[in-house]
C-alpha positions in Angstrom: -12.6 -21.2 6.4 -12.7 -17.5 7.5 -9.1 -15.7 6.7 -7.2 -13.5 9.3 -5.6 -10.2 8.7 -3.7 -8.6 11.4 -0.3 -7.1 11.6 2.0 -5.9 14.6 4.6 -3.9 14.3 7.3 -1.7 16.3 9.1 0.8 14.8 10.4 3.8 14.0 8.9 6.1 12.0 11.4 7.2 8.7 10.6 10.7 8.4 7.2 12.9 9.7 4.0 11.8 9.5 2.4 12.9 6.1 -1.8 14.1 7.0 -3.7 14.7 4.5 -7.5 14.8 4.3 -9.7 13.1 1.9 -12.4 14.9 -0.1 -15.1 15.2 2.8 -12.6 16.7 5.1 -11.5 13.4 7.2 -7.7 13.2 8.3 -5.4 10.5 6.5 -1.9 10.0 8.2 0.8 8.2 6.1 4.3 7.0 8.0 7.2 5.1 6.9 7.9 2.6 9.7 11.6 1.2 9.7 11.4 -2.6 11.6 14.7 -3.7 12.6 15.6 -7.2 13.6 19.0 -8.8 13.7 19.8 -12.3 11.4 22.1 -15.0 12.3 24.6 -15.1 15.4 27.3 -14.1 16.8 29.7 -12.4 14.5 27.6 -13.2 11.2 25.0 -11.7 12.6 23.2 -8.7 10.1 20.7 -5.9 11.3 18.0 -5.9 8.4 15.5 -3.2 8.3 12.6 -3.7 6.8 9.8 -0.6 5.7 6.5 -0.7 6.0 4.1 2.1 4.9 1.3 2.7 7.5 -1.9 4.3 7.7 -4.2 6.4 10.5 -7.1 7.7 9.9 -9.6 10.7 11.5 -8.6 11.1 15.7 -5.7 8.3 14.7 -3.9 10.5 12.2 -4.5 13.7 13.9 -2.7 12.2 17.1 -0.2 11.0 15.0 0.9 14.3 13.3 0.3 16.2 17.1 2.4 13.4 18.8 5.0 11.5 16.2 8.0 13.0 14.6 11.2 11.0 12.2 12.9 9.2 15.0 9.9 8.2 16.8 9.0 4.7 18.5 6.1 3.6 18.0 3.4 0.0 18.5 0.8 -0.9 15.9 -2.0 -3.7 15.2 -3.8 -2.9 12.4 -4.1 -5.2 8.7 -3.0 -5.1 5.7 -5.0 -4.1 2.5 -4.0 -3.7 -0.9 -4.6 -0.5 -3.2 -4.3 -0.1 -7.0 -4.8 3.1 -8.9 -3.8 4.3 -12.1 -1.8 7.5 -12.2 -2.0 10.6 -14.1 0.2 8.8 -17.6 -2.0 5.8 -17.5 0.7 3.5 -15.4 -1.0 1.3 -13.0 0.3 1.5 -10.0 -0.1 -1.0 -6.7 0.2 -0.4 -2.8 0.7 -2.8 0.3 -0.3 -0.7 3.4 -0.9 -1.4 6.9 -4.2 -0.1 7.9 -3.8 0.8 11.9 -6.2 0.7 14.4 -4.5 0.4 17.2 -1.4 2.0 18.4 1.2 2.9 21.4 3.2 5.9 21.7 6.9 3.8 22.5 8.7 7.3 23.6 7.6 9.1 26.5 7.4 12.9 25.6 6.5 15.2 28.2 3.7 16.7 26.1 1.9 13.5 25.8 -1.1 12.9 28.7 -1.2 9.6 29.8 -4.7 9.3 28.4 -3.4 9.6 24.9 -0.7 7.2 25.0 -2.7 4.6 23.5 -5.5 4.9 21.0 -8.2 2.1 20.1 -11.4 3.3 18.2 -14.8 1.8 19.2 -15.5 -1.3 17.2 -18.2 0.0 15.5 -16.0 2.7 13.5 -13.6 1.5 10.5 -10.6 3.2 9.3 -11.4 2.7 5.4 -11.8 5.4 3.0 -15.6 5.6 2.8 -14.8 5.9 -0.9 -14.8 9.0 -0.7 -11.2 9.2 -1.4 -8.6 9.5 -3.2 -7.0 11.8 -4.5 -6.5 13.9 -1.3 -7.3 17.2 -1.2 
């Protein structure tokens, strides 16, 4: 049995888009998406946010950062991936991410052209670190 990996998500981003770019010079953009949905009924009922830490990478991040702001609505399909690493004091440290690779700009901004409004790479391209990575530069 082949597994399946894909995540969708609409949000708002938590604060501005963090781009940073790896060791070879390609754009990595980190958000904080806040997901809101409402539990129970009627008077009982409870907003819960969940947050979701999300990643773009190369033309992705870069229309990200031009495009995205805190506040920000946004649509994304990408999958989750896992990252461990072990930081500077020897702690081992773990990350759930969603990788995206697709996304829809929810606000309409008068700076955005239509044309950008949605992004989806080729198929051929992937949105992993080449392992070049991290750190970031």
């Amino acid at each position: 049995m082949r597994g399946f990996n894909r995540v969708i998500l609409a949000g708002r981003l938590g604060q501005d888009p963090e781009v940073r770019h790896t060791q070879s010079g390609k754009a990595v953009a980190n958000i904080s998406l806040a997901v809101s949905a409402k539990r129970g009924s009627g008077e009982q009922a409870q907003e819960q946010t969940h947050w979701f830490t999300c990643v773009f990478w190369e033309q992705a991040a870069e229309l990200i950062q031009q495009y995205c702001a805190k506040g920000s609505s946004i649509l994304l399909e990408g999958r989750l991936q896992t990252r461990s690493w072990e930081e500077v004091d020897g702690n081992k440290r773990t990350a759930v991410e969603v990788v995206a690779d697709r996304f829809e700009f929810l606000d309409k901004k008068e700076d955005s052209p239509p044309q950008q409004q949605t992004y989806k790479p080729p198929p051929q391209e992937k949105y992993d670190d080449p392992g070049d990575g991290l750190p970031f530069s």
